[in-house]
N, C-alpha and C positions, 0 to 999 in steps of 0.2 A: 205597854209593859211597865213594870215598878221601877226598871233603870233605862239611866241612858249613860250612853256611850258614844263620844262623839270621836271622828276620824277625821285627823288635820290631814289633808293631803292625798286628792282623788287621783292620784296614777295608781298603777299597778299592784305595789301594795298594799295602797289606802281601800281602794276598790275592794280587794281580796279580801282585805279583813272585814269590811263591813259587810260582803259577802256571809263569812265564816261567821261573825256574829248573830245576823240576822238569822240565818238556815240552823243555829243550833239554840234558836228564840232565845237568847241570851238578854237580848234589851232591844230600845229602841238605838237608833244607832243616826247620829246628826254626821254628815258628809261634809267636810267642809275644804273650801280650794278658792286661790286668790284666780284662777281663770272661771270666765265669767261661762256659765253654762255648763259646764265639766263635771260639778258635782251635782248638778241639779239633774243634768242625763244621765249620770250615773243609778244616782238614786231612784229616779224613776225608774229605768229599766230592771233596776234589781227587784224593786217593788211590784212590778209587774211579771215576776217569777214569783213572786209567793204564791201566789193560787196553785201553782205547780207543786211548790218547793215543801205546801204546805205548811205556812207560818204566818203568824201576822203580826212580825216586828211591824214597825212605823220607822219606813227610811226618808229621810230628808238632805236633799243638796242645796247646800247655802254657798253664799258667799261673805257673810254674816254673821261676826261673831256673836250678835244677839240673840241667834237660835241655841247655842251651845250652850245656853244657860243652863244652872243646876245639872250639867254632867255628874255623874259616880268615876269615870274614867275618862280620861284622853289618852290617845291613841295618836302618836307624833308621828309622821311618815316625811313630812314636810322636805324640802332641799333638792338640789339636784344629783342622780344618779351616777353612777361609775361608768366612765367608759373604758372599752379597751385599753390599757398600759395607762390608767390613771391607777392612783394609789388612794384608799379611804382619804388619808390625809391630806391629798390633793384638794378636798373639797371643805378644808378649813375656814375659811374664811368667807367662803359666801353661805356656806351650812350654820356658822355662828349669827349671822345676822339675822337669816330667816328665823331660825332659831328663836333669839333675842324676840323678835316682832310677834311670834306667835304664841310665845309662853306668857307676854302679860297681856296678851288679849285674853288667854283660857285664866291667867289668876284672878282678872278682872270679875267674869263672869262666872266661874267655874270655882271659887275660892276654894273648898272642901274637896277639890278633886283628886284623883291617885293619879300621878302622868307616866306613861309607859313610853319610854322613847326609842326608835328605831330608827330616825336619821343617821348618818354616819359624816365624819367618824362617829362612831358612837359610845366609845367610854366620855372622849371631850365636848361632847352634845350632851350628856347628860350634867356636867358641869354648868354649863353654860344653862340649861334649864333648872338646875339646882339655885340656881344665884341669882335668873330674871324673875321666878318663883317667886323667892321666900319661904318657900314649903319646907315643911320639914323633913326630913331624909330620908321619912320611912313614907313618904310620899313620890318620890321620885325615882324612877328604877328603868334600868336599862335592858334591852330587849338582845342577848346578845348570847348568853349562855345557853339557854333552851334552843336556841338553834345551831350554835356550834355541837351543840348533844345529840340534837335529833341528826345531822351530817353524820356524825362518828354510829351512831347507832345505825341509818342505814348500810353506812360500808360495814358495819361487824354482819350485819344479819344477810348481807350481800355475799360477802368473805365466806360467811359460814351456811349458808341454804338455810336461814330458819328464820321464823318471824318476825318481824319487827317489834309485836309485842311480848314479847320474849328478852329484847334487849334492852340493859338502859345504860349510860354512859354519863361521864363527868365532866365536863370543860371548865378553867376555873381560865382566871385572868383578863384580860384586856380582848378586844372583838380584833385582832388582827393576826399579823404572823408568829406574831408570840403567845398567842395561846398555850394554856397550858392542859392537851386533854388525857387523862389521867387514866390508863388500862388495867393497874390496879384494882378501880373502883368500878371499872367498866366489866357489866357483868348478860351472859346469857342465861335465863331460865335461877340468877342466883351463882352460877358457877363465871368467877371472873376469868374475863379474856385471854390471860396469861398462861393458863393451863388447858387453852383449843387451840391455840394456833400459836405458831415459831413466832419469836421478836423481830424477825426479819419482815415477816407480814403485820405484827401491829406498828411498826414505824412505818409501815408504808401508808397505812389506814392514818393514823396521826398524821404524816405529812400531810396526807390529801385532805384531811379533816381543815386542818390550817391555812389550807389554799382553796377551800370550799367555793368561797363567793368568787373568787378570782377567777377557777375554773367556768362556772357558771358565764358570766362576764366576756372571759373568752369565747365560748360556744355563742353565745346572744348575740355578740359583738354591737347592738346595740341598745345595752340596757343592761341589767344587771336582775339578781332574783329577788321573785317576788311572794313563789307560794308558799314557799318554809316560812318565810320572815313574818309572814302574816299570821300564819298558822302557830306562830310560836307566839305572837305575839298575844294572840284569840287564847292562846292556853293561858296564859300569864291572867286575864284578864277576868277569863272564867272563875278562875282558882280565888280571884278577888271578889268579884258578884258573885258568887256562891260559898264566899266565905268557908272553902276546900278547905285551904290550908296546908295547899299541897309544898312540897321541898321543890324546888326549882334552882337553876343556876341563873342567878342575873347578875346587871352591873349593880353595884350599892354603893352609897357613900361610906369607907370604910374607917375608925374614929379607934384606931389601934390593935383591930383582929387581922389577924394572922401577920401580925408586926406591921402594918399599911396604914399610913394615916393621913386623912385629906384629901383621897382618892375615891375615883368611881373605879372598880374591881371587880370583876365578874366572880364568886362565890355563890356555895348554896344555899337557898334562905327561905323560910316557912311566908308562904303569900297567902294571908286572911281577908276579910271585907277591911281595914284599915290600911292596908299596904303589907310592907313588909315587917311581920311581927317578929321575927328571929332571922341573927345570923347563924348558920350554923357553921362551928368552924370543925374539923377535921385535921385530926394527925397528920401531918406531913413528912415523909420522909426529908432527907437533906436535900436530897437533887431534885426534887420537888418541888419543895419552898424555892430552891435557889432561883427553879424555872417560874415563879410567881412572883419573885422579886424582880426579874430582869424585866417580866411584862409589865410590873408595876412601873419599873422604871421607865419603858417605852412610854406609857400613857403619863407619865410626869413630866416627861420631856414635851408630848405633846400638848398639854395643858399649858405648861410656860411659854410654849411657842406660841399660840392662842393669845396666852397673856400679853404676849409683846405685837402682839395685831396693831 
């Protein structure tokens, strides 16, 4: 195919997405994993569902950041996982490293590439690939909104008996307890959420929405999710190899909109073949903003804790 699309990081949701990419012939799609064999059997097997699956991406498992060359996207999964009664934050310090080690193996080779990051934590993973980079900002973007959205949108359309494509929803802020998911904006068929159902049930859907991955994690108990994270990522990714242009909520380096500066901040933003072509900012009520300031703040605290590593 005319793109590739390479995937750091063969577990569960590296796998998944090069799954999601290959089956919806998106690109070719390079696998890549510092355990030796992992992404080479990956790729193999996946590859050997295309006769089925009906596609003929070109999958490759390396170990090698040689093969990644001339990517269009990277696709970060990289780091260790959540466990039970860990906290994203818990996996600070060894998620920055790997981090570090892998973004200038893809600058190297991949110079001109869009990096989508889904490690976690993951507003301060996108930082830290912002900066091992050098990319520009409208190259680097965090995978973090589109699935706090798609979470809120399953529970409204669960909530409510009706489609999921029916429903679409907002999540602005930082990928953790502070989210900010916005019911307002969250809308069925067009008709916002506020006028189906009592406030007493969309703050339970918001709670749950903010405790998404954690729930997950619980239930797993060893491991954490993998097929939203991917699938959201795969949308992110489309919308840029097909030069969509679709409106998405992701993390962005944010350089004074909606008063945030010098932050990755999850907002929603026009995603073209160069990245991210628009921020788009949005009226905020007071109690709003206030709730995107304090996330802001979360994710400032954690970057300075970072800092002081």
């Amino acid at each position: 195919m005319d793109k590739k699309v390479t995937v750091v990081g063969a577990g569960n949701v590296g796998a998944t997405a090069a799954q999601r990419l290959a089956e919806k012939q998106l690109c070719d799609v390079v696998l890549v994993d510092i355990a030796e064999g992992l992404p080479q059997g990956k790729a193999l097997d996946l590859a050997e569902a295309a006769p089925i699956e009906k596609h003929d991406a070109c999958l490759t498992g390396t170990n090698d950041y040689g093969e990644t060359a001339g990517s269009d996207i990277v696709i970060i999964t990289a780091g260790i996982p959540r466990k039970p009664g860990m906290s994203r934050d818990d996996l600070l310090k060894t998620n920055s490293d790997i981090m570090k080690s892998v973004v200038k193996n893809i600058a190297e080779k991949s110079p001109d590439a869009v990096l989508i990051i889904v490690s976690n934590p993951l507003d301060a993973m996108c930082h830290v690939a912002f900066e091992a980079s050098g990319f520009d900002k409208k190259r680097v973007i965090g995978m973090a909104g589109v699935l706090d959205s798609a979470r809120f949108r399953c529970f409204i359309a669960r909530e409510l008996n009706v489609s999921v494509e029916n429903t679409h929803a907002f999540v602005l802020g930082g990928h953790g307890d502070t989210m900010v998911p916005l019911p307002r904006f969250s809308t069925v068929a067009g008709i916002p959420i506020t006028e189906l159902m009592p406030k007493d049930r969309i703050d339970a859907l918001v709670d749950r929405t903010r405790t998404g991955g954690a729930e997950i994690v619980s239930l797993l108990k060893t491991g954490s999710a993998f097929y939203a994270p991917a699938s959201a990522a795969v949308e992110m990714a489309e919308s840029i190899l097909k030069d969509k242009k679709k409106i998405l909520p992701c993390a962005v380096y944010l350089e004074g909109e909606y008063k945030i500066n010098g932050l990755f901040i999850g907002v929603p933003v026009k995603l073209g073949s160069t990245g991210i072509e628009e921020v788009i900012e949005i009226e905020l009520k007071d109690d709003e903003a206030a709730d995107l300031q304090k996330s802001a703040d979360a994710v400032r605290s954690l970057v300075d804790a970072m800092a002081a590593l």
